[in-house]
LUMMAR-951872 format. One line per field, with one value per residue: residue number from 0; residue in three letters; chain; x negated, z, y negated of N, C-alpha, C in turn. Coordinates in steps of 0.1 Angstrom, whole numbers, plus 5000, padded with zeros to 4 digits. Example, Ala and Ser with C-alpha at 12.3 -4.5 7.8 and 13.67 -1.06 7.14 Angstrom:
2
num c(0|1)
residu c(Ala|Ser)
chaine c(A|A)
nxx c(4868|4872)
nzz c(5078|5071)
nyy c(5057|5022)
caxx c(4877|4863)
cazz c(5078|5071)
cayy c(5045|5011)
cxx c(4868|4871)
czz c(5078|5079)
cyy c(5033|5000)
END
This chain:
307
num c(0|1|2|3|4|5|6|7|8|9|10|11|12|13|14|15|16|17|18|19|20|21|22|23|24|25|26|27|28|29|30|31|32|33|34|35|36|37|38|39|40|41|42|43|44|45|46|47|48|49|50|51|52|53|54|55|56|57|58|59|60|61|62|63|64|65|66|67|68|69|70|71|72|73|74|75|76|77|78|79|80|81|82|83|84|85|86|87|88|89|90|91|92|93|94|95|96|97|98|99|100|101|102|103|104|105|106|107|108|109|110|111|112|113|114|115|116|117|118|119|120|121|122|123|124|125|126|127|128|129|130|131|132|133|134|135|136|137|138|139|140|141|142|143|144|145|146|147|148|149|150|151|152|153|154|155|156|157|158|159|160|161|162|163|164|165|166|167|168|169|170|171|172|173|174|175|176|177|178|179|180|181|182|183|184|185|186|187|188|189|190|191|192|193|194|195|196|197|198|199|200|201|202|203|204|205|206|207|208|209|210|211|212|213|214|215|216|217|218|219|220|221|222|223|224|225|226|227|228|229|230|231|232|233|234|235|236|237|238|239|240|241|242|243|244|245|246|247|248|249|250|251|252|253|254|255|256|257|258|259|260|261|262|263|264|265|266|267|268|269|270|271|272|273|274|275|276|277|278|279|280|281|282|283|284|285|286|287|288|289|290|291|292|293|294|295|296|297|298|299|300|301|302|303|304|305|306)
residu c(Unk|Unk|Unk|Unk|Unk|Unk|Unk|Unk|Unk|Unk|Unk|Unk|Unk|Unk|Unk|Unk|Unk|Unk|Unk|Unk|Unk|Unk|Unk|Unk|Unk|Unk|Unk|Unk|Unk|Unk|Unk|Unk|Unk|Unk|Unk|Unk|Unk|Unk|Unk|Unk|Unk|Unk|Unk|Unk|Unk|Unk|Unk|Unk|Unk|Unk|Unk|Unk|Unk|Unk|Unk|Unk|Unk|Unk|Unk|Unk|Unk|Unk|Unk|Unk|Unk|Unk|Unk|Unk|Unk|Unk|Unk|Unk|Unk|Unk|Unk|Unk|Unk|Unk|Unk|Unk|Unk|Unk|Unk|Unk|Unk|Unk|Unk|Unk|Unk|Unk|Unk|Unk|Unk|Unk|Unk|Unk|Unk|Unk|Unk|Unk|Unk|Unk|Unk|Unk|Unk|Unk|Unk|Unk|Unk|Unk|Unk|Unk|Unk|Unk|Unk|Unk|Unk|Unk|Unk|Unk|Unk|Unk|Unk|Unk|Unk|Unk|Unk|Unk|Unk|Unk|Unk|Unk|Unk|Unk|Unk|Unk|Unk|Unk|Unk|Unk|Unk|Unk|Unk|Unk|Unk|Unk|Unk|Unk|Unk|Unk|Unk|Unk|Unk|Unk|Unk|Unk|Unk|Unk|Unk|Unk|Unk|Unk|Unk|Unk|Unk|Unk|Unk|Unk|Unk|Unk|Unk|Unk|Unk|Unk|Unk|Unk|Unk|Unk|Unk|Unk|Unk|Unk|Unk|Unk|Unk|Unk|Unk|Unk|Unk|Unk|Unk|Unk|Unk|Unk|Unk|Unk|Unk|Unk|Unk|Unk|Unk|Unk|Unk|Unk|Unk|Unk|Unk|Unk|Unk|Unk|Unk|Unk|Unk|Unk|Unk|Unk|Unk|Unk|Unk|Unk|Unk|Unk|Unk|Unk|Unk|Unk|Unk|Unk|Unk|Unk|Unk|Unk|Unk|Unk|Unk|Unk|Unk|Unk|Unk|Unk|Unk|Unk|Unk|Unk|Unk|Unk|Unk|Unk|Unk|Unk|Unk|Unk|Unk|Unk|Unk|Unk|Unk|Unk|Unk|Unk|Unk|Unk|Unk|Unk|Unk|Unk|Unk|Unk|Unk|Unk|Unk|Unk|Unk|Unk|Unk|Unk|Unk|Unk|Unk|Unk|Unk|Unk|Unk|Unk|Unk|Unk|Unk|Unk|Unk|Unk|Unk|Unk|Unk|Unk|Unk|Unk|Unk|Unk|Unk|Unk|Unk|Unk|Unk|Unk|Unk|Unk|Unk)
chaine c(A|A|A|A|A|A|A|A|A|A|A|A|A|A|A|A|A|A|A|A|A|A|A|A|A|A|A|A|A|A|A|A|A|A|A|A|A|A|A|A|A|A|A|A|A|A|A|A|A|A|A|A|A|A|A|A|A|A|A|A|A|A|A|A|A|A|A|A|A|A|A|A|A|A|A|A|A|A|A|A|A|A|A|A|A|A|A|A|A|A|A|A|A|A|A|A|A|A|A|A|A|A|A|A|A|A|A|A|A|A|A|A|A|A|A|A|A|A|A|A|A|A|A|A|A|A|A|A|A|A|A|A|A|A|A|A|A|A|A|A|A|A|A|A|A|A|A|A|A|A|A|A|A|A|A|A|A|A|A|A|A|A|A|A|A|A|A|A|A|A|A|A|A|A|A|A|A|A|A|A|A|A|A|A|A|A|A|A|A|A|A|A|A|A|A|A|A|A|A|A|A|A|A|A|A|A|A|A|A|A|A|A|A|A|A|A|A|A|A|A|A|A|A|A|A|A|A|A|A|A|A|A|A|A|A|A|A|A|A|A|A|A|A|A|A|A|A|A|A|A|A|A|A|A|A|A|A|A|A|A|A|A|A|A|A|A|A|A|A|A|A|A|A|A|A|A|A|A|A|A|A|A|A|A|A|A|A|A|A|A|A|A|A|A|A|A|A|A|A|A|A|A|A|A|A|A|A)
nxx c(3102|3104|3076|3077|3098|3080|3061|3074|3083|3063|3053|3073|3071|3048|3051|3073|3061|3042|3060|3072|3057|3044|3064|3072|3049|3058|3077|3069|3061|3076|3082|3089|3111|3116|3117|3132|3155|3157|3166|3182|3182|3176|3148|3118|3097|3064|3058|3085|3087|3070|3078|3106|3096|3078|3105|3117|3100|3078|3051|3032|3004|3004|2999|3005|3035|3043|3038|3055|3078|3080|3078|3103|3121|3121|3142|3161|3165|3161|3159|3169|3190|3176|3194|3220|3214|3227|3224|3203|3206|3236|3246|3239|3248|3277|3270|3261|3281|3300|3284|3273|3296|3312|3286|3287|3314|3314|3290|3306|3326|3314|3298|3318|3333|3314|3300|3321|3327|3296|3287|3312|3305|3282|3290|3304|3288|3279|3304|3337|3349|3318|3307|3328|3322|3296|3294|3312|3294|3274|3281|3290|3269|3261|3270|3261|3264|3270|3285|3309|3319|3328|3345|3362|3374|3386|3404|3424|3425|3429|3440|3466|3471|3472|3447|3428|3406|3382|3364|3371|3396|3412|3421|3425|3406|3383|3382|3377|3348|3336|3346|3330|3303|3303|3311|3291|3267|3281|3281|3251|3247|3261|3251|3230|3236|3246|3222|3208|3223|3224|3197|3197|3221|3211|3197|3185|3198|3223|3238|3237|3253|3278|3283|3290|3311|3321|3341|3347|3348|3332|3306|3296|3298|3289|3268|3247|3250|3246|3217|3205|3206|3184|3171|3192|3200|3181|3179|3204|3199|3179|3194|3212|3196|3185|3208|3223|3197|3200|3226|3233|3239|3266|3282|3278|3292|3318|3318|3315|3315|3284|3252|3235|3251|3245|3213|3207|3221|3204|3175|3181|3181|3154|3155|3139|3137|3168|3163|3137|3152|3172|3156|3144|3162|3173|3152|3148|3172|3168|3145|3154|3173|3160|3149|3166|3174|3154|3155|3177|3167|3157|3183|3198|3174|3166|3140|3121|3131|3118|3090)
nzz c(9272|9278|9283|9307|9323|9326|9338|9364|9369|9370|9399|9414|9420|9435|9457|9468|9475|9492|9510|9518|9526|9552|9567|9568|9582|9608|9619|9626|9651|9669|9682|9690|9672|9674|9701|9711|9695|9720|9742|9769|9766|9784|9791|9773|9752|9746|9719|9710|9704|9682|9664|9656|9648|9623|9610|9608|9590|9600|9609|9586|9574|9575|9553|9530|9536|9531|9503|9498|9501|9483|9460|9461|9461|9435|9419|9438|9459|9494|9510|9539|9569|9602|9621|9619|9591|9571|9536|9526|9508|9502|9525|9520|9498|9508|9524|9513|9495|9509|9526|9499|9497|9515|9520|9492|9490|9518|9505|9481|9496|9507|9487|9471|9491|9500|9480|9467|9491|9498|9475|9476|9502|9494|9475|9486|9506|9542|9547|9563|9553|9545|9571|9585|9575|9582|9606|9612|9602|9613|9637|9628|9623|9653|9665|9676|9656|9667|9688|9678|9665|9683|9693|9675|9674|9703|9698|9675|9668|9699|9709|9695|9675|9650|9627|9625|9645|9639|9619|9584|9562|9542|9529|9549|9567|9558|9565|9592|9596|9572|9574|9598|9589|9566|9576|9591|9572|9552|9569|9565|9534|9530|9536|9522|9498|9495|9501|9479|9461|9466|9458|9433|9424|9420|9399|9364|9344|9353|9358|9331|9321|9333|9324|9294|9303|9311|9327|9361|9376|9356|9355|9382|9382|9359|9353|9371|9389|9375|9370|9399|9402|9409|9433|9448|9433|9441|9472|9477|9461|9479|9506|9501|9500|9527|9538|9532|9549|9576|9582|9601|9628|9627|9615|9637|9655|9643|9636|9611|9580|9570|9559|9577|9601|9595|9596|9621|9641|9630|9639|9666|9670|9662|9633|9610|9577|9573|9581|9568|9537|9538|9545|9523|9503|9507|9501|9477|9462|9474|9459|9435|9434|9436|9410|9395|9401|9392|9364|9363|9363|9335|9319|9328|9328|9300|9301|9318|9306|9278|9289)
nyy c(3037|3064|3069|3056|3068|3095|3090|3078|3102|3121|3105|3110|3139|3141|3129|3141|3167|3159|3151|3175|3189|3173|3175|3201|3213|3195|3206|3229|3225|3221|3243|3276|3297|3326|3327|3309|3323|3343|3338|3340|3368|3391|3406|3400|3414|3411|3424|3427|3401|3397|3414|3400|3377|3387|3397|3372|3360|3344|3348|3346|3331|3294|3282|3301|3306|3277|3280|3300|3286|3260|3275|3294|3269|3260|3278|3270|3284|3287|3306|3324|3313|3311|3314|3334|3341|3331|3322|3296|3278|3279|3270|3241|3237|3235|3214|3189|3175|3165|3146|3130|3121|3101|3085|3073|3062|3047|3027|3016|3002|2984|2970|2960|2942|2928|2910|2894|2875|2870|2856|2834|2820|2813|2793|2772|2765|2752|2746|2752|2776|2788|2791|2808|2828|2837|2836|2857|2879|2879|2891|2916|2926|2927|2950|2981|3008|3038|3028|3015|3036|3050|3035|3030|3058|3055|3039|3040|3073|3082|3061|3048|3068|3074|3085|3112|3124|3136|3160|3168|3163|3152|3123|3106|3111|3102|3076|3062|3071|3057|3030|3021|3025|3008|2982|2978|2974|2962|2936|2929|2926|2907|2882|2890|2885|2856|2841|2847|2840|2813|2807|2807|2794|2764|2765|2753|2763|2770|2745|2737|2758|2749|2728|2728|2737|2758|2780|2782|2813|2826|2814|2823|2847|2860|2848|2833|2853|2880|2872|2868|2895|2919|2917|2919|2942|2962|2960|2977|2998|3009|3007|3026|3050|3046|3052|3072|3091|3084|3086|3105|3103|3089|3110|3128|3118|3119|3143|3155|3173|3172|3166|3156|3163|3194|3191|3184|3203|3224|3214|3215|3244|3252|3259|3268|3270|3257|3232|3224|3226|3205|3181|3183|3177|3155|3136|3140|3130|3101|3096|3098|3081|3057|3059|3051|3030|3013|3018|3003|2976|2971|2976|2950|2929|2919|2906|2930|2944|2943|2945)
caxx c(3110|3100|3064|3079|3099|3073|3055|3081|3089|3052|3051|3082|3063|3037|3063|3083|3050|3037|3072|3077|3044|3041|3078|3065|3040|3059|3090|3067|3051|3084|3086|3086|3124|3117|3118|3150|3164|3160|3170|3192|3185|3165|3131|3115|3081|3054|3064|3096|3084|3062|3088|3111|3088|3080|3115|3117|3086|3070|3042|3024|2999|3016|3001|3016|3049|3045|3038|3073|3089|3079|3084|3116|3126|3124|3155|3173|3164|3155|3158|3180|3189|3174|3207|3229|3215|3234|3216|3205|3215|3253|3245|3241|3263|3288|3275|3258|3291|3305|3274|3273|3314|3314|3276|3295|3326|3310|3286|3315|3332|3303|3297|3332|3334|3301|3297|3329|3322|3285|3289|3322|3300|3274|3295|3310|3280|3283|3323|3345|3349|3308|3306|3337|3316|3285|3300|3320|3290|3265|3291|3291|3252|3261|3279|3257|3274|3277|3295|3317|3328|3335|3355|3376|3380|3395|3415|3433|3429|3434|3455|3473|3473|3470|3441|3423|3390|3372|3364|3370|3405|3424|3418|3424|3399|3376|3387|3370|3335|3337|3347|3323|3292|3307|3312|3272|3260|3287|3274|3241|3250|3271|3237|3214|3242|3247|3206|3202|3230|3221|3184|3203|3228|3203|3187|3191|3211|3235|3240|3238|3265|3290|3283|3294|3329|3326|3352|3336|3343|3320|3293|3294|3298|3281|3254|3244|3252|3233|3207|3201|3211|3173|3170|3203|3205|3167|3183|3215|3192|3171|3204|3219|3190|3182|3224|3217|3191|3204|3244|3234|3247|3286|3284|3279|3302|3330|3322|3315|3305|3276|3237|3233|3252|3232|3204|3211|3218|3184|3164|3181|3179|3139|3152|3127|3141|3178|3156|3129|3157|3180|3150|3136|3166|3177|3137|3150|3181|3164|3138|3164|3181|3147|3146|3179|3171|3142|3162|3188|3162|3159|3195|3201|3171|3156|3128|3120|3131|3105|3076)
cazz c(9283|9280|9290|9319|9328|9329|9349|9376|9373|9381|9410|9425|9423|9442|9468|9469|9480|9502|9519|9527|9533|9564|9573|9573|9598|9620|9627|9634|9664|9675|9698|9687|9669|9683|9716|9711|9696|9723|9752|9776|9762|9794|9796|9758|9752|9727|9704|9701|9695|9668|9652|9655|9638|9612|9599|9599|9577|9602|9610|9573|9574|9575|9535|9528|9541|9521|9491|9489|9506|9469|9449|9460|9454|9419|9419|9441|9469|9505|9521|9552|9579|9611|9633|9610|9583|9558|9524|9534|9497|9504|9536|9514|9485|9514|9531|9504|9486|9519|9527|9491|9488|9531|9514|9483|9498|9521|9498|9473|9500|9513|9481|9471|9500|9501|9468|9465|9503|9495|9467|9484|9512|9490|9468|9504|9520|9551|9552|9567|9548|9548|9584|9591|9564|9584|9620|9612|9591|9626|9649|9625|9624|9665|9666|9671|9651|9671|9701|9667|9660|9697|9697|9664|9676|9710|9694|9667|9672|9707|9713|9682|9670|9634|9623|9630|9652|9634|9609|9568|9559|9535|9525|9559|9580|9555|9572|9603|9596|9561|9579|9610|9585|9561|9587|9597|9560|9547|9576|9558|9524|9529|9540|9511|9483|9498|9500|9466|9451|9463|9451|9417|9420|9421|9385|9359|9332|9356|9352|9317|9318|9339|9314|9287|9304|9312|9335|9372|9378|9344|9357|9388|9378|9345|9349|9384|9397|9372|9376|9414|9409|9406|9444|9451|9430|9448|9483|9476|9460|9491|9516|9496|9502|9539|9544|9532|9560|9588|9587|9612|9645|9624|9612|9648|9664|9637|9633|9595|9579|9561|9553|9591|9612|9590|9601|9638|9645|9627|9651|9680|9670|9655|9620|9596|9565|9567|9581|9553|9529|9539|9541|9509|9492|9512|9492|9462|9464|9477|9450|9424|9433|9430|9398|9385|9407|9383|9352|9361|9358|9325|9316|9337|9324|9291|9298|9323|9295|9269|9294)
cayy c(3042|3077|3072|3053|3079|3112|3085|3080|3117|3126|3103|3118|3152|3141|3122|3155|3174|3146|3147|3188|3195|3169|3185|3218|3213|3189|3213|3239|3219|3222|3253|3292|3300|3336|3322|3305|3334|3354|3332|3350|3381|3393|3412|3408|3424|3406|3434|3427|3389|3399|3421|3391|3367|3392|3398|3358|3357|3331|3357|3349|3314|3283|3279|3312|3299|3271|3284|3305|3277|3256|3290|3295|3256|3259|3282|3262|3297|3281|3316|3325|3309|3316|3314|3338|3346|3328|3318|3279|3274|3281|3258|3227|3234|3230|3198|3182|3169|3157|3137|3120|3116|3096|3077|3065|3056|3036|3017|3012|2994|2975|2964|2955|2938|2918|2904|2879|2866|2862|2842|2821|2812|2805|2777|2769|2759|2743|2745|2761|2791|2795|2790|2817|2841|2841|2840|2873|2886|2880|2895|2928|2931|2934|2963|2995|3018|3049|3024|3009|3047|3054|3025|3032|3069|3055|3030|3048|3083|3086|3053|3047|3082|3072|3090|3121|3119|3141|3165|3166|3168|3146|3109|3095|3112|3094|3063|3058|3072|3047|3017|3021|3022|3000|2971|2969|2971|2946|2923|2933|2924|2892|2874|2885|2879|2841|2839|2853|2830|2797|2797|2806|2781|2752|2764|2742|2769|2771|2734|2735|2764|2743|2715|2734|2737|2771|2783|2788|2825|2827|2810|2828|2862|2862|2838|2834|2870|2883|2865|2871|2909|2925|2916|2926|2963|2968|2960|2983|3014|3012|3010|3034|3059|3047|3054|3091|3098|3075|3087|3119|3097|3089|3124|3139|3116|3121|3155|3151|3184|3169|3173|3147|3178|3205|3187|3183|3219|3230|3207|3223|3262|3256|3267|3260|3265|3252|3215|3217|3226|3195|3167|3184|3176|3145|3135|3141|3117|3089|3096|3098|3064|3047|3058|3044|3012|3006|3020|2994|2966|2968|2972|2939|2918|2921|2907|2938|2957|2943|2949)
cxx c(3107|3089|3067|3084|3090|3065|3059|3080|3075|3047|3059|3079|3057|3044|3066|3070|3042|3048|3069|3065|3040|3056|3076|3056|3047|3066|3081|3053|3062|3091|3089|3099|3125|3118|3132|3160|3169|3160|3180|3196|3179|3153|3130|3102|3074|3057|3078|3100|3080|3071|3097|3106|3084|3091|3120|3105|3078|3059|3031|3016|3006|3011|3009|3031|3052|3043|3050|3081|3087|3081|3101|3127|3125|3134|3166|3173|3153|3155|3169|3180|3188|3185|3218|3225|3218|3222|3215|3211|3227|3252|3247|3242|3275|3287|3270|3266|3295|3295|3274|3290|3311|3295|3282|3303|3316|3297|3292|3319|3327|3303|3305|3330|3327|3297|3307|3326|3308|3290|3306|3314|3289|3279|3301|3306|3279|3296|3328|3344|3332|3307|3314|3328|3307|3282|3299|3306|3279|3276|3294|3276|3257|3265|3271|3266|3278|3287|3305|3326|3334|3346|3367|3385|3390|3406|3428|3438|3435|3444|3467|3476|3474|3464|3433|3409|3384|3372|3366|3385|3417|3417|3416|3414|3384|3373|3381|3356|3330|3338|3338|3309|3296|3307|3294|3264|3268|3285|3260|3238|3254|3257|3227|3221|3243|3231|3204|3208|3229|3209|3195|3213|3223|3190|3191|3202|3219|3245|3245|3254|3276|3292|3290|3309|3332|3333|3342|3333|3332|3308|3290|3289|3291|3270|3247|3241|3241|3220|3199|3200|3196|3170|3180|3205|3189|3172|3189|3210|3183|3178|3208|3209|3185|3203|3225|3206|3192|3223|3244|3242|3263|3284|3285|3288|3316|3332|3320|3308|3293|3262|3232|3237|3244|3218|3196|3208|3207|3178|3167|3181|3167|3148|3150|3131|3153|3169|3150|3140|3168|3168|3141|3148|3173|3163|3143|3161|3174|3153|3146|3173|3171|3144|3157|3176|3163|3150|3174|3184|3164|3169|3204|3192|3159|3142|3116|3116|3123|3094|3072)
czz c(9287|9286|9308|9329|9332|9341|9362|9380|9379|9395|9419|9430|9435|9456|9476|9480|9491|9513|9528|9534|9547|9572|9572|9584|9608|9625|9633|9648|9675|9691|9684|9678|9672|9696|9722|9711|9707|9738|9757|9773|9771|9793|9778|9762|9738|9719|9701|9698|9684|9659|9648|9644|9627|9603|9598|9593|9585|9608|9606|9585|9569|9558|9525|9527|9533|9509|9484|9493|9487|9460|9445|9456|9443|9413|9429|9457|9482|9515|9528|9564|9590|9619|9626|9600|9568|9545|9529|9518|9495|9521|9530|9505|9495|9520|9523|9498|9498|9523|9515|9487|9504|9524|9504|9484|9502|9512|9486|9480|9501|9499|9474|9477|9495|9492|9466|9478|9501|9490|9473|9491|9508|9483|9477|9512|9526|9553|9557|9567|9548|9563|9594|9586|9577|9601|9621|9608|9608|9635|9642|9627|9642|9670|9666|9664|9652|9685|9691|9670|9673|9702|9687|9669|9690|9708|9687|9662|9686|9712|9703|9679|9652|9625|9628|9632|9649|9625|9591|9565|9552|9535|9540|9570|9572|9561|9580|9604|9585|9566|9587|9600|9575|9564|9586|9582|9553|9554|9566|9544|9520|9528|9528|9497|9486|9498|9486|9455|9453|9462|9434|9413|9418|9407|9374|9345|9342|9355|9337|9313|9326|9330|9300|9287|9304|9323|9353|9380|9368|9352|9370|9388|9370|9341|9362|9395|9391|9372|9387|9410|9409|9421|9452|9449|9440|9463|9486|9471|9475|9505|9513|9500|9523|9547|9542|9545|9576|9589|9597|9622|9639|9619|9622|9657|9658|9634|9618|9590|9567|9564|9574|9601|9607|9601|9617|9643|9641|9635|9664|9678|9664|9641|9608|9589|9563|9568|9570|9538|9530|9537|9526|9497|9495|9498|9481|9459|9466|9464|9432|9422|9434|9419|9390|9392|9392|9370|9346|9355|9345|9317|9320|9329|9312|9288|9307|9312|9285|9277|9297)
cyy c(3057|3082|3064|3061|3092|3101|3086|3092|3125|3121|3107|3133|3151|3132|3132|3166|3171|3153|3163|3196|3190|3175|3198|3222|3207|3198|3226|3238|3219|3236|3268|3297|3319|3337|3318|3315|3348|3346|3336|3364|3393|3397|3412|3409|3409|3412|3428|3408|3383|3406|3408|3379|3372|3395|3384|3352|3346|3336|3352|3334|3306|3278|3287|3308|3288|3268|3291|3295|3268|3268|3290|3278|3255|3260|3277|3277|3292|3292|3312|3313|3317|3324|3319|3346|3347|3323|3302|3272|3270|3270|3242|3228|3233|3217|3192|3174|3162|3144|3127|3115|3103|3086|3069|3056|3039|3019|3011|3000|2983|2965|2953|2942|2924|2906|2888|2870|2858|2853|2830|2818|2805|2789|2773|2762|2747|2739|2752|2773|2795|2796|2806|2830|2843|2844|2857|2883|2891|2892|2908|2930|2933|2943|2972|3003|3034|3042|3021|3024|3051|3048|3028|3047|3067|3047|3036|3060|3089|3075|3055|3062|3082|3081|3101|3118|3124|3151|3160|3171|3157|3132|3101|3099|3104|3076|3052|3059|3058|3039|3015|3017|3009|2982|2964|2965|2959|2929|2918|2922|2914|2881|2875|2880|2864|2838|2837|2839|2815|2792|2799|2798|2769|2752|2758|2753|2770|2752|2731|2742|2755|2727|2716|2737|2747|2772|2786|2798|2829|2822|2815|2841|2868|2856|2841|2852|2876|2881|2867|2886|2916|2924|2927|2942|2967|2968|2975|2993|3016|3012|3020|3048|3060|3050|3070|3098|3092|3082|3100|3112|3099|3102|3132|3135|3115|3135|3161|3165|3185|3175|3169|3162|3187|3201|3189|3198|3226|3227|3212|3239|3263|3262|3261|3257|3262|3236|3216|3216|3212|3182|3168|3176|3163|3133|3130|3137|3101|3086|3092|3085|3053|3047|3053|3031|3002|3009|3004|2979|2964|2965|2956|2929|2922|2918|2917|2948|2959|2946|2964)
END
């Protein structure tokens, strides 16, 4: 396990490096952030462009640049932000936790959710109850999910008045952003756990275990489930990381004060290092839940675990 690990851990190096290095050049194909900053500020001079670009260090060569940009990532020090000034540090220790509490959530639910339906529609199939599962499940995969949230926000915040249409403030403004993503991935979900479980219901130890007179949540839950889950946890680490850099849209149209808004507003004010500091560390999440994905294998199927 150990040599497995430094393994993973050196290819996520080399991931991590891959990643900010092609994000360091692309955002700065983006347009001048001296230019920006000085939009409606009337007559500037080249000098006072070049001073501008020298006290935001974007002067040096772009290796230069990306040499303190990896320097300063060691200590957890992304520099200032362009548009202020603030530390980008103290930028995502504030949206960082909102982003993974509104990611959680929702793949808590999803999952919740997903797992008993799958498997019902799976032992179901072709009745009723599969038929109603996979209707509803189609008919959520249709739903864009920034028209979904436009719809929940005029439903129950501006009809109803129930819930607040945006921002971070108390259990219930969790509500609407959570459900809205929740919805399209539990469509998601419902489809590969019913997939997954009826090649595994047609193996012959599950026969043997229902022969045995085991009970048939048992042989569902504890034979069968596990069984399929190595598809299933690889799906759900790889939703789970494409729901980290895909939730910008419900974040800007609920307002959400996560890593998604961070993000947003960097790409429209050119500033370098709050973006490379958000997809640097966005990286290194998605990287980190590939590495429990694979960790989980082994906990899940021993014979993973012996190889």
């Amino acid at each position: 396990m150990a040599n497995f690990l430094i393994k993973r851990f050196l290819q996520a190096i080399f991931v991590l490096l891959a990643v900010t290095l092609i994000v360091a050049f692309a955002i700065r194909l983006t347009g001048d952030p001296a230019l920006m900053l000085t939009q409606g500020a009337g007559s500037v001079t080249e000098a006072d462009l070049m001073m501008i670009r020298e006290a935001l260090g974007i002067n040096k060569p772009f290796f230069i640049q990306y040499y303190e940009f990896l320097k300063g990532l060691f200590v957890f020090d992304f520099g200032r932000s362009f548009m202020g000034g603030t530390p980008v540090a103290d930028l995502i220790s504030k949206s960082l936790p909102a982003t993974l509490m509104l990611a959680a959530s929702v793949m808590f639910v999803s999952i919740v959710i997903s797992i008993p339906l799958g498997i019902k529609a799976a032992v179901s199939k072709g009745k009723w109850a599969d038929q109603t599962i996979r209707i509803l499940s189609l008919i959520g995969l249709s739903f864009p999910n920034f028209w979904l949230a436009l719809m929940l926000v005029l439903v129950f915040s501006i009809g109803l008045q129930w819930l607040p249409p945006s921002g971070m403030d108390g259990f219930t403004s969790f509500l609407m952003p959570a459900f809205t993503m929740a919805i399209i991935l539990t469509a998601t979900n419902v489809r590969l756990v019913r997939s997954s479980m009826l090649e595994t219901l047609q193996a012959q130890y599950i026969m043997v275990a229902r022969a045995k007179g085991l009970s048939e949540n048992t042989v569902l839950y504890k034979h069968a489930l596990r069984n399929c889950a190595i598809p299933l946890i690889t799906y759900f680490g790889l939703q789970f990381g494409g729901l980290l850099g895909g939730i910008v849209v419900i974040e800007r149209v609920f307002n959400w004060p996560g890593l998604g808004t961070l993000a947003f507003d960097a790409v429209s004010g050119r500033d370098y290092p709050v973006l490379q500091a958000v997809i640097t560390i966005l990286s290194m999440l998605i990287v980190g839940v590939n590495l429990l994905v694979d960790i989980a294998y082994g906990l899940i199927d021993p014979r993973i675990r012996t190889e």
